[in-house]
MDTraj code that builds the backbone (N, CA, C; nanometers):
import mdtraj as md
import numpy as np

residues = "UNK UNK UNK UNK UNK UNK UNK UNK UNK UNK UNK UNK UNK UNK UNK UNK UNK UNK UNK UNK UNK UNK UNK UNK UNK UNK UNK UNK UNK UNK UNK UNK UNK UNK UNK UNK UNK UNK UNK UNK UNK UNK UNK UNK UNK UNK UNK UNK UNK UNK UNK UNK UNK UNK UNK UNK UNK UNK UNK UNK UNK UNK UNK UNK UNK UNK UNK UNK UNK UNK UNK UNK UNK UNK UNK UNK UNK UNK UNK UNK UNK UNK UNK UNK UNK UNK UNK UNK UNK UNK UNK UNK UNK UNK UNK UNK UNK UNK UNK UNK UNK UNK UNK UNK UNK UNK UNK UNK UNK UNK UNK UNK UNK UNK UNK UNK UNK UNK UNK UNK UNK UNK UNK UNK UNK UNK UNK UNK UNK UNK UNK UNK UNK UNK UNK UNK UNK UNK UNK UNK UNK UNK UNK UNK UNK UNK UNK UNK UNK UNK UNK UNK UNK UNK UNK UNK UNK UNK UNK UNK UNK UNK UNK".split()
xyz = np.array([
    [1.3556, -1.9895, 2.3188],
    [1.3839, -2.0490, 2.1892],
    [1.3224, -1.9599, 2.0812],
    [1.4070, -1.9173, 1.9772],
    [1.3244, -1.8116, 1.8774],
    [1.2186, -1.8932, 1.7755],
    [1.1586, -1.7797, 1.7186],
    [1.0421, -1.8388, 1.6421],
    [1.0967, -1.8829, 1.5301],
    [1.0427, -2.0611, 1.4361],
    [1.1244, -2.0630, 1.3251],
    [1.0772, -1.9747, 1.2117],
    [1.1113, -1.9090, 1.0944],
    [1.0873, -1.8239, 1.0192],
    [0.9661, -1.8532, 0.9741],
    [0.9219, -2.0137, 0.9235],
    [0.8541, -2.1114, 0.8457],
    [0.7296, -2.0032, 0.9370],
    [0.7409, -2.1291, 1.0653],
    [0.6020, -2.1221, 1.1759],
    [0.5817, -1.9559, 1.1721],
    [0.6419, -1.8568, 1.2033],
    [0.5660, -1.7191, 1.1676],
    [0.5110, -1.6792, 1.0803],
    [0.5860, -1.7117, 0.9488],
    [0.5134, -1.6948, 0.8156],
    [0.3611, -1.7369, 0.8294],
    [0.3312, -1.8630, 0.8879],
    [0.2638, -1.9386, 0.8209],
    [0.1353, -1.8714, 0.9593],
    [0.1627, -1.8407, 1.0091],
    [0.0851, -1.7498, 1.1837],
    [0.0107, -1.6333, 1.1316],
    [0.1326, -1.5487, 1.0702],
    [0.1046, -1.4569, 0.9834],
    [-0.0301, -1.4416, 0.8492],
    [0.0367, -1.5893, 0.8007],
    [-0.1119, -1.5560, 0.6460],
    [-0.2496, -1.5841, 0.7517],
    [-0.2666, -1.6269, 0.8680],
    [-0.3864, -1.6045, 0.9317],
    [-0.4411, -1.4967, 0.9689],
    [-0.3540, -1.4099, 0.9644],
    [-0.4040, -1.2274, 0.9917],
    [-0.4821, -1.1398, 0.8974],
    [-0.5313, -1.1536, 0.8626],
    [-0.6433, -1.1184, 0.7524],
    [-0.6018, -0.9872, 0.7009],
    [-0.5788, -0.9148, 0.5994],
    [-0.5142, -0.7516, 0.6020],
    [-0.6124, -0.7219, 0.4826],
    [-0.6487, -0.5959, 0.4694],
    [-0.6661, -0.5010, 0.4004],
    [-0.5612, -0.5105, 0.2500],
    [-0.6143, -0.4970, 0.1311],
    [-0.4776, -0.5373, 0.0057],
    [-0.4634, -0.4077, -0.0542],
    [-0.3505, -0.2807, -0.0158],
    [-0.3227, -0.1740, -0.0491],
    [-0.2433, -0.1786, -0.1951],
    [-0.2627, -0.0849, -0.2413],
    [-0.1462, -0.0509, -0.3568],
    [-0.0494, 0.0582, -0.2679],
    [0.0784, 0.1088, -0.2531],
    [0.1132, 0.1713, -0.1824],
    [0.1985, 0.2677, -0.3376],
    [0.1551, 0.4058, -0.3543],
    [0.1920, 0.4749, -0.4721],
    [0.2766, 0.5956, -0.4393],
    [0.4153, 0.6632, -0.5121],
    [0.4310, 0.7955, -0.5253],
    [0.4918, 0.8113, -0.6743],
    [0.4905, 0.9630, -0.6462],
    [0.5612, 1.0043, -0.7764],
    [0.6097, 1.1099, -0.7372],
    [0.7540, 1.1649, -0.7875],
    [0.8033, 1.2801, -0.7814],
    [0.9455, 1.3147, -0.8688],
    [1.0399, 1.3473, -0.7794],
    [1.1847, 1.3623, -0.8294],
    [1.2094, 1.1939, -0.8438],
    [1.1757, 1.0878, -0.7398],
    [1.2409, 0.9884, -0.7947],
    [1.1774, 0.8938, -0.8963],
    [1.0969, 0.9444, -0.9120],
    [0.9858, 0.8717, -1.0163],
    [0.8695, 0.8033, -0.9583],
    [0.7607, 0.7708, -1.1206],
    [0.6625, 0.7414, -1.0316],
    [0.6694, 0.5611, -1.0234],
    [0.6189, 0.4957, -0.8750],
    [0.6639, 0.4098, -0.8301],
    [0.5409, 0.3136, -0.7683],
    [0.5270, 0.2210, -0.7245],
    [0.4608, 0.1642, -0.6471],
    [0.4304, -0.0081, -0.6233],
    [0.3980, -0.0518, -0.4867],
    [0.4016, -0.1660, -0.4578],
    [0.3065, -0.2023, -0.3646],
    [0.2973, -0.3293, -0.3868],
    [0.1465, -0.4069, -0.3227],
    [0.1860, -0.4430, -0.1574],
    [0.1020, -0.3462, -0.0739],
    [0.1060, -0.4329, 0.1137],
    [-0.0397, -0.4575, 0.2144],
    [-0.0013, -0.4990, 0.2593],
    [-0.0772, -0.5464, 0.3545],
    [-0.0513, -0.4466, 0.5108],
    [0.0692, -0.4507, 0.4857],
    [0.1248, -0.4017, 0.6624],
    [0.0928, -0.2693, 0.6314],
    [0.0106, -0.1842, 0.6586],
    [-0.0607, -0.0609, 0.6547],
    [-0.1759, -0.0431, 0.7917],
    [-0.1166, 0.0464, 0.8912],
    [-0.2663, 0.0638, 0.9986],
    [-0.1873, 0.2244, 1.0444],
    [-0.3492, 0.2675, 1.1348],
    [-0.3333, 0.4104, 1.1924],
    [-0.2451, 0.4138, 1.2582],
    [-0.1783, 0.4545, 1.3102],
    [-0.1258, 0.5059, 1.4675],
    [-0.1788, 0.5870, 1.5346],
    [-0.2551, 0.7155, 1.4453],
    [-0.3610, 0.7642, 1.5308],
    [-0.4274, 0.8924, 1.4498],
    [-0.5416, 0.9301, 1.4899],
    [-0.6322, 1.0293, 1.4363],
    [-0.6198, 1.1736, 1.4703],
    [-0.5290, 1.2260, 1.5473],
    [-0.4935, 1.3221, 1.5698],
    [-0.3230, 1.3712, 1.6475],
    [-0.2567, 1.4238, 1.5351],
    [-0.3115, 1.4129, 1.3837],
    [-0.3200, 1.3128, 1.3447],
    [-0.3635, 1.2617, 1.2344],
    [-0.3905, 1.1791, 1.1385],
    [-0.2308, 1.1353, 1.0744],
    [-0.2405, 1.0006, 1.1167],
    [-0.0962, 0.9625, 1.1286],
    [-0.1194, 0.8297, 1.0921],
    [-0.0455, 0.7744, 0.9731],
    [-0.0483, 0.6112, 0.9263],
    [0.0738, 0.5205, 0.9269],
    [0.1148, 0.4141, 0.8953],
    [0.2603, 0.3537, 0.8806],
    [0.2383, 0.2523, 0.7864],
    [0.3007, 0.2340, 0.7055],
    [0.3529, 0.1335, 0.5916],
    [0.4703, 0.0702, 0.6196],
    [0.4774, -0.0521, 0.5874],
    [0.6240, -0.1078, 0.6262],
    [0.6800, -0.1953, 0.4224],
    [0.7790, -0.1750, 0.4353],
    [0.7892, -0.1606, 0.3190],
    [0.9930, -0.2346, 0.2901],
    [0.9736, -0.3311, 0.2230],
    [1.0957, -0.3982, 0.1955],
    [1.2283, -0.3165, 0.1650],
    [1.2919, -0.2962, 0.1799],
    [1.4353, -0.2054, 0.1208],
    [1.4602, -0.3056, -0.0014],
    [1.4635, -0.3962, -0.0068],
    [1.4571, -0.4492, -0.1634],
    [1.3886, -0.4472, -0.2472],
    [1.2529, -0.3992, -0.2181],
    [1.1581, -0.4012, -0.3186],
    [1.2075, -0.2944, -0.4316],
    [1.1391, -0.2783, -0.5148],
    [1.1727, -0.2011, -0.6451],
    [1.1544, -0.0465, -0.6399],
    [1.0263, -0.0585, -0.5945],
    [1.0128, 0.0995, -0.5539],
    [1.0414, 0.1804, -0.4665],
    [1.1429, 0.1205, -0.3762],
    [1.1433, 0.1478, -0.2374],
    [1.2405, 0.3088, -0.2813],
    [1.3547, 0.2283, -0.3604],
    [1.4369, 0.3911, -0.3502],
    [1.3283, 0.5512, -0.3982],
    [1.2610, 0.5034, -0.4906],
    [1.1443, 0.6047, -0.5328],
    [1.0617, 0.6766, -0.4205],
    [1.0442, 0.5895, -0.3424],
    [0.9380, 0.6442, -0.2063],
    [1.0247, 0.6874, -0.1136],
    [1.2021, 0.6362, -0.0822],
    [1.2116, 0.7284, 0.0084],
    [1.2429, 0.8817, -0.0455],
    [1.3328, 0.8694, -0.1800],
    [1.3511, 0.9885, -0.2580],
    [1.2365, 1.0478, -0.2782],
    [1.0883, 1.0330, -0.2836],
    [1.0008, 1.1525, -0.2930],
    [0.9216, 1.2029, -0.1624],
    [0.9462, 1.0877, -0.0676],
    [0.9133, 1.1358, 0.0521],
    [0.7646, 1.1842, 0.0368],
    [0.6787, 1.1171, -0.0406],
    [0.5305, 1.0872, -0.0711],
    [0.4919, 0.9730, -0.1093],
    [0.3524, 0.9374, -0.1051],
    [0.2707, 0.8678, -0.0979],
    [0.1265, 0.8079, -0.0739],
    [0.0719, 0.7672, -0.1171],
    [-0.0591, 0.7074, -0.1178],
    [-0.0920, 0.6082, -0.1016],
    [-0.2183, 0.5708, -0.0593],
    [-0.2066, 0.4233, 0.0512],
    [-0.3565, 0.4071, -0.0129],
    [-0.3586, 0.3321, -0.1393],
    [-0.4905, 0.2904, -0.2525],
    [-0.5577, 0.1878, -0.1648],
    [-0.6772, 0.1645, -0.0831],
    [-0.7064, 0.0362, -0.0419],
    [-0.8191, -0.0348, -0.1614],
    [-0.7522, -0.1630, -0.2326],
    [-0.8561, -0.1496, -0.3155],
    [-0.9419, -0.2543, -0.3216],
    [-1.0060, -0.2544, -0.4087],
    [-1.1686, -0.3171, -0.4045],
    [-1.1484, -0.4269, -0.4818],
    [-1.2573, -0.5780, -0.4699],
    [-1.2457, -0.6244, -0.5175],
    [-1.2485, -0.6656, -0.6393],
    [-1.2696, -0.5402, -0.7182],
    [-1.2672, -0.5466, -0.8725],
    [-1.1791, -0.5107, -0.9443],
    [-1.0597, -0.4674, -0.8421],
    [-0.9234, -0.3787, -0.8446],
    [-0.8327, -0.5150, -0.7668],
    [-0.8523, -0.6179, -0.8182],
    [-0.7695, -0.7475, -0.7722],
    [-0.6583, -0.7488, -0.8554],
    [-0.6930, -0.7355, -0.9394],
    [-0.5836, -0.7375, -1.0871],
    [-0.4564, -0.6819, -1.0339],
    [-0.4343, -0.6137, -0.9721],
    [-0.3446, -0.4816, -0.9469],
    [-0.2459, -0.5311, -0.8182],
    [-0.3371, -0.6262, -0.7502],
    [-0.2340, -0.6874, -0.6735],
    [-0.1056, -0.7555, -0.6568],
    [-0.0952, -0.7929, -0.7701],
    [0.0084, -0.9420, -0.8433],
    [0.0568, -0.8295, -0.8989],
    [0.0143, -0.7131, -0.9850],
    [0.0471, -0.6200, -1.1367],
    [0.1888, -0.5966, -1.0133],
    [0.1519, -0.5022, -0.8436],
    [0.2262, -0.4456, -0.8206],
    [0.3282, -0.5100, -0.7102],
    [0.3122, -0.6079, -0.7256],
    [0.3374, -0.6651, -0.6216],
    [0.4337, -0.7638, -0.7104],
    [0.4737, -0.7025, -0.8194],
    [0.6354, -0.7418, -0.8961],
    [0.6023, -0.8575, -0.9463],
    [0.4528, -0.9483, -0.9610],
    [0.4683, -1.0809, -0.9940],
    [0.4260, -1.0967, -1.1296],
    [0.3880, -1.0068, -1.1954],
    [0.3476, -1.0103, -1.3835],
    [0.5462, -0.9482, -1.4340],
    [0.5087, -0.9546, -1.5573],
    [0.6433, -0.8851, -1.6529],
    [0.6387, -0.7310, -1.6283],
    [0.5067, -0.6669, -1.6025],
    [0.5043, -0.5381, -1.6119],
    [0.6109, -0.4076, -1.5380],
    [0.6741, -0.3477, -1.5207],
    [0.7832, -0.2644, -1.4661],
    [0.6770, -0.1132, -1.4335],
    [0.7294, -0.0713, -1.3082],
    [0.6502, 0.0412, -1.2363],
    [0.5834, 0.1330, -1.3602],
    [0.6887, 0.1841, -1.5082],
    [0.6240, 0.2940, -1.5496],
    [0.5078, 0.2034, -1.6694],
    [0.4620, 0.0908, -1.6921],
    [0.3597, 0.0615, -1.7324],
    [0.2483, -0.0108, -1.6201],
    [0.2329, -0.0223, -1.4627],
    [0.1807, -0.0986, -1.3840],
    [0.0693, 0.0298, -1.3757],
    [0.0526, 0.1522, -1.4341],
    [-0.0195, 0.2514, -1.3855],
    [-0.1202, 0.2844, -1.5382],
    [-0.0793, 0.2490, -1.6451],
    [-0.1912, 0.2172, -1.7641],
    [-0.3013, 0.1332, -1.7492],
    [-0.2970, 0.0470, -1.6691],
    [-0.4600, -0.0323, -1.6387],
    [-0.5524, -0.0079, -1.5943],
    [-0.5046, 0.1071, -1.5040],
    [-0.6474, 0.1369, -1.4095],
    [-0.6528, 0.3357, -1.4501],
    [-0.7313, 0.3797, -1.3905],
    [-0.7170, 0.5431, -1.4123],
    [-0.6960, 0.5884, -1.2684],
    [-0.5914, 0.7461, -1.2632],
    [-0.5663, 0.7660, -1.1648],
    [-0.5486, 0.9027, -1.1484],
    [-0.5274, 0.9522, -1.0248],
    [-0.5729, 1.1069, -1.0458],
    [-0.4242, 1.1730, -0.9178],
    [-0.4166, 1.2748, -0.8803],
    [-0.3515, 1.3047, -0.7860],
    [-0.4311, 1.3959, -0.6352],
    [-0.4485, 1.3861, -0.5531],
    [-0.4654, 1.5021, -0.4418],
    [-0.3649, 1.6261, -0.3878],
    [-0.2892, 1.5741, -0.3293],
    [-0.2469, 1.7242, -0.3013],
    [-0.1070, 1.6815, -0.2854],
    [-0.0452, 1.5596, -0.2561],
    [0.1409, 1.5320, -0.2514],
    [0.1669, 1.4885, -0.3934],
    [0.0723, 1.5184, -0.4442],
    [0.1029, 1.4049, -0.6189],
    [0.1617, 1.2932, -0.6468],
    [0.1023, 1.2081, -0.5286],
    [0.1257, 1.0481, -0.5701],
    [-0.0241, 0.9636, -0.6238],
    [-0.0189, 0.9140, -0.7189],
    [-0.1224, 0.8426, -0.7602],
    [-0.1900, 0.8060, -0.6992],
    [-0.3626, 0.8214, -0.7077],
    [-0.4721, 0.8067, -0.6226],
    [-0.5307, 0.7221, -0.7552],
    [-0.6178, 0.6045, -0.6723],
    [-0.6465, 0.5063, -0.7741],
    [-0.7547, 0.5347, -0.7852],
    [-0.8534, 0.5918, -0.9104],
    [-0.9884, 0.6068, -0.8711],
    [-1.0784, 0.4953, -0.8792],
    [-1.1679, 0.5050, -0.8021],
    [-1.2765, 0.3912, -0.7094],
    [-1.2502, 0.3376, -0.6593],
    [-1.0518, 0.3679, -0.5645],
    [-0.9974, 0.2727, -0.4391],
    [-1.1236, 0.2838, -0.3446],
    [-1.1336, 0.1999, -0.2174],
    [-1.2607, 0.2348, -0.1206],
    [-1.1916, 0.3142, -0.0791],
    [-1.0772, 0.3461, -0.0558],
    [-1.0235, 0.4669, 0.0166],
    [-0.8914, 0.5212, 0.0104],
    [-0.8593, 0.6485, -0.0161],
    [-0.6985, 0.6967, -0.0510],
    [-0.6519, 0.7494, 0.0686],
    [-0.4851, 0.7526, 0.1134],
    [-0.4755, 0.8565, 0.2121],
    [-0.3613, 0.8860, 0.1330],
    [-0.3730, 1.0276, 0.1281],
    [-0.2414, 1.0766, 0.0604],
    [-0.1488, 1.1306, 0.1406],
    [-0.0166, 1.0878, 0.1707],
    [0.0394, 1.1237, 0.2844],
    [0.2032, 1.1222, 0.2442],
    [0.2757, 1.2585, 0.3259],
    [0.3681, 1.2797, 0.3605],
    [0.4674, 1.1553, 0.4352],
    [0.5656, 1.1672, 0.4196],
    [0.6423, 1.0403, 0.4881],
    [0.7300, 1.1246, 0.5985],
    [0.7181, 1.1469, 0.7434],
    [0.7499, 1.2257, 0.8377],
    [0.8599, 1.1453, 0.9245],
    [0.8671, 1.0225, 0.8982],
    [0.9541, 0.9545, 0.9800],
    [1.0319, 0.8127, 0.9639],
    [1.1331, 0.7820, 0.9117],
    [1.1515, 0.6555, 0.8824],
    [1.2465, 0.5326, 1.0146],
    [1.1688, 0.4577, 1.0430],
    [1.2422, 0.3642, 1.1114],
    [1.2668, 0.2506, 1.0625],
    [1.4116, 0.2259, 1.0655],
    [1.4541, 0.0751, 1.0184],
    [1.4478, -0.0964, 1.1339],
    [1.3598, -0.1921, 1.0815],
    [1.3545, -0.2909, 1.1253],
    [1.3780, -0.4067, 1.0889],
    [1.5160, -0.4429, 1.0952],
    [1.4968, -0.5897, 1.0566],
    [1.5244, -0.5371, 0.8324],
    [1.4412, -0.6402, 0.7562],
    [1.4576, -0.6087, 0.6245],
    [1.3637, -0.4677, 0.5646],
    [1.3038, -0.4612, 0.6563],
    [1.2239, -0.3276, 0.6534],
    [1.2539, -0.1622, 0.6587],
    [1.1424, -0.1070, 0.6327],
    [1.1572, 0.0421, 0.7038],
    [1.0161, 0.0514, 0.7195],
    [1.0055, 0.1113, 0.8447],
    [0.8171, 0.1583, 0.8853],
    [0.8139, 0.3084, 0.8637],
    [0.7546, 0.3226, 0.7697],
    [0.6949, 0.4722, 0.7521],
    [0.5901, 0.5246, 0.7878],
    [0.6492, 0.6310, 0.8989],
    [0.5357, 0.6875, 0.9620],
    [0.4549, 0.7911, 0.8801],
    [0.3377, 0.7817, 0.8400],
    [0.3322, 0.9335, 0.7253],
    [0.1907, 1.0224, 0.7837],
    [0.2123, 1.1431, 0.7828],
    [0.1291, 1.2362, 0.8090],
    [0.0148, 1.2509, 0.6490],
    [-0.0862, 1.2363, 0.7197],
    [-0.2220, 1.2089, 0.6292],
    [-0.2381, 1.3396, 0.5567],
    [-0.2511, 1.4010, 0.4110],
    [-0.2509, 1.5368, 0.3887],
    [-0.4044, 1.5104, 0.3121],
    [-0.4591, 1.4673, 0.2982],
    [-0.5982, 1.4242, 0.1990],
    [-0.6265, 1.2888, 0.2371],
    [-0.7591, 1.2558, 0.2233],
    [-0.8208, 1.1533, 0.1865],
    [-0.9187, 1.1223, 0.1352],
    [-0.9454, 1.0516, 0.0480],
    [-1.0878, 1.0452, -0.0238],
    [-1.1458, 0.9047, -0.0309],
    [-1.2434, 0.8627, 0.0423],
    [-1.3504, 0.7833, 0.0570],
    [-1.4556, 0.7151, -0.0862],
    [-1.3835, 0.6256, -0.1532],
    [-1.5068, 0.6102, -0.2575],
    [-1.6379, 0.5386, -0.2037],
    [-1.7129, 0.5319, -0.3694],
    [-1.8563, 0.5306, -0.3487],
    [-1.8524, 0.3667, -0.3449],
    [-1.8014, 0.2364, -0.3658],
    [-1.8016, 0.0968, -0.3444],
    [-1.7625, 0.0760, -0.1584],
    [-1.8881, 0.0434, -0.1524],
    [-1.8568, -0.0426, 0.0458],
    [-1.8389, -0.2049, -0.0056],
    [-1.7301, -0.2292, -0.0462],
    [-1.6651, -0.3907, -0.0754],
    [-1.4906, -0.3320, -0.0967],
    [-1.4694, -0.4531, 0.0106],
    [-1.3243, -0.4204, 0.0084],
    [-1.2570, -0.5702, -0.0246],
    [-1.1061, -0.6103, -0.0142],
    [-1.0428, -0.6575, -0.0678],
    [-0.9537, -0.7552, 0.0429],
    [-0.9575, -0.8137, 0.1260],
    [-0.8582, -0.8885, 0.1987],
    [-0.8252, -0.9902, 0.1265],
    [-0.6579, -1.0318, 0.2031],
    [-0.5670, -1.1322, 0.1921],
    [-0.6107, -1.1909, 0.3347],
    [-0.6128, -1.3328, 0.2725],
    [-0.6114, -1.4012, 0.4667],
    [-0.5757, -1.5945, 0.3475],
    [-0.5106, -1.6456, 0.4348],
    [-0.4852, -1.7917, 0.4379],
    [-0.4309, -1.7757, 0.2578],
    [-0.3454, -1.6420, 0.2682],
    [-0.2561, -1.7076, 0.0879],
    [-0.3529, -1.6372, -0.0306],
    [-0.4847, -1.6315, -0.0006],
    [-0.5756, -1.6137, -0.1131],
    [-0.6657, -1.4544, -0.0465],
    [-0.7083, -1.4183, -0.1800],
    [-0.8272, -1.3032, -0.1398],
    [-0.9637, -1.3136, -0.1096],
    [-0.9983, -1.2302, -0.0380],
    [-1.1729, -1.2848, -0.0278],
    [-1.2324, -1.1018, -0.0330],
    [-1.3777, -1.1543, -0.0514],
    [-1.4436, -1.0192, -0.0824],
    [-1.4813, -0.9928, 0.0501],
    [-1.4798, -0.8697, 0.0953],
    [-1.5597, -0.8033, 0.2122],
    [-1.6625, -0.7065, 0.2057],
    [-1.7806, -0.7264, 0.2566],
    [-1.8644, -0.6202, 0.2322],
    [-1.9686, -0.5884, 0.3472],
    [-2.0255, -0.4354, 0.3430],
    [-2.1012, -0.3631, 0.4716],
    [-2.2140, -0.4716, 0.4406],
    [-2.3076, -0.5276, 0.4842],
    [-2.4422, -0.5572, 0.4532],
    [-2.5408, -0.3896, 0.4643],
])
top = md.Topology()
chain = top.add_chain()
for i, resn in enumerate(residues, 1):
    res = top.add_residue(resn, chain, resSeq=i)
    for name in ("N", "CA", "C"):
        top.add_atom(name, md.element.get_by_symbol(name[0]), res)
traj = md.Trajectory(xyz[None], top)
């Protein structure tokens, strides 16, 4: 018997995630949107995946630049969640005036004082379902100086931090 859509959803907000900004900029412009579904596949090489709506707004932007950045941000960088995640009035080319941002080496927006950037190539696209999983090869990363990070779990955010 398949799963009803409801009961997964609701399975799902129990999974606690990491709250990314997911950023590029290039030929298709600069773009970006709020996920959760972001993990390694593995450290050598240095290899990540994003899964990412084909309806979302920025999506045509990210596959046309075939870059990206994976902002994990902090809890003082909450604001930015809702900003990109299409739920304020704001439209991609003003969602990037609030915060300051810099580039590494694919020139997609690096958020400065994310806890952590990976700036990465997009090496592989697989389609699933309403999705596409992007496999991306890691070209930079930079580690900030805040150990407090940002999860989604049960609908709402909570603060995380090293003791």
């Amino acid at each position: 018997m398949p799963v009803e859509k409801q009961a997964y959803r609701e399975a799902m907000a129990r999974l606690g995630a990491a709250v990314n900004v997911i950023t590029t900029d290039g030929p298709g412009g600069k773009a970006g949107f709020t996920a959760s579904a972001v993990t390694s596949v593995t450290d050598t090489p240095p290899i990540l995946l994003v899964c990412a709506n084909r309806k979302n707004d920025s999506y045509p932007a990210m596959r046309e630049n075939a870059v990206l950045c994976v902002n994990t941000l902090t809890p003082s960088q909450e604001d930015l969640s809702p900003l990109f995640a299409g739920m304020t009035e704001h439209k991609d080319d003003t969602r990037f005036g609030m915060h300051t941002w810099h580039t590494l080496e694919t020139g997609a927006p690096v958020l400065d004082e994310a806890v952590a950037a990976f700036d990465c190539r997009i090496t592989q696209v697989v389609e699933v379902g309403t999705h596409d999983v992007f496999f991306c090869s890691v070209e930079a990363v930079r580690v900030g100086s805040r150990h407090e990070g940002l999860i989604y779990y049960g609908r709402t955010y909570h603060k995380v931090a090293m003791d």
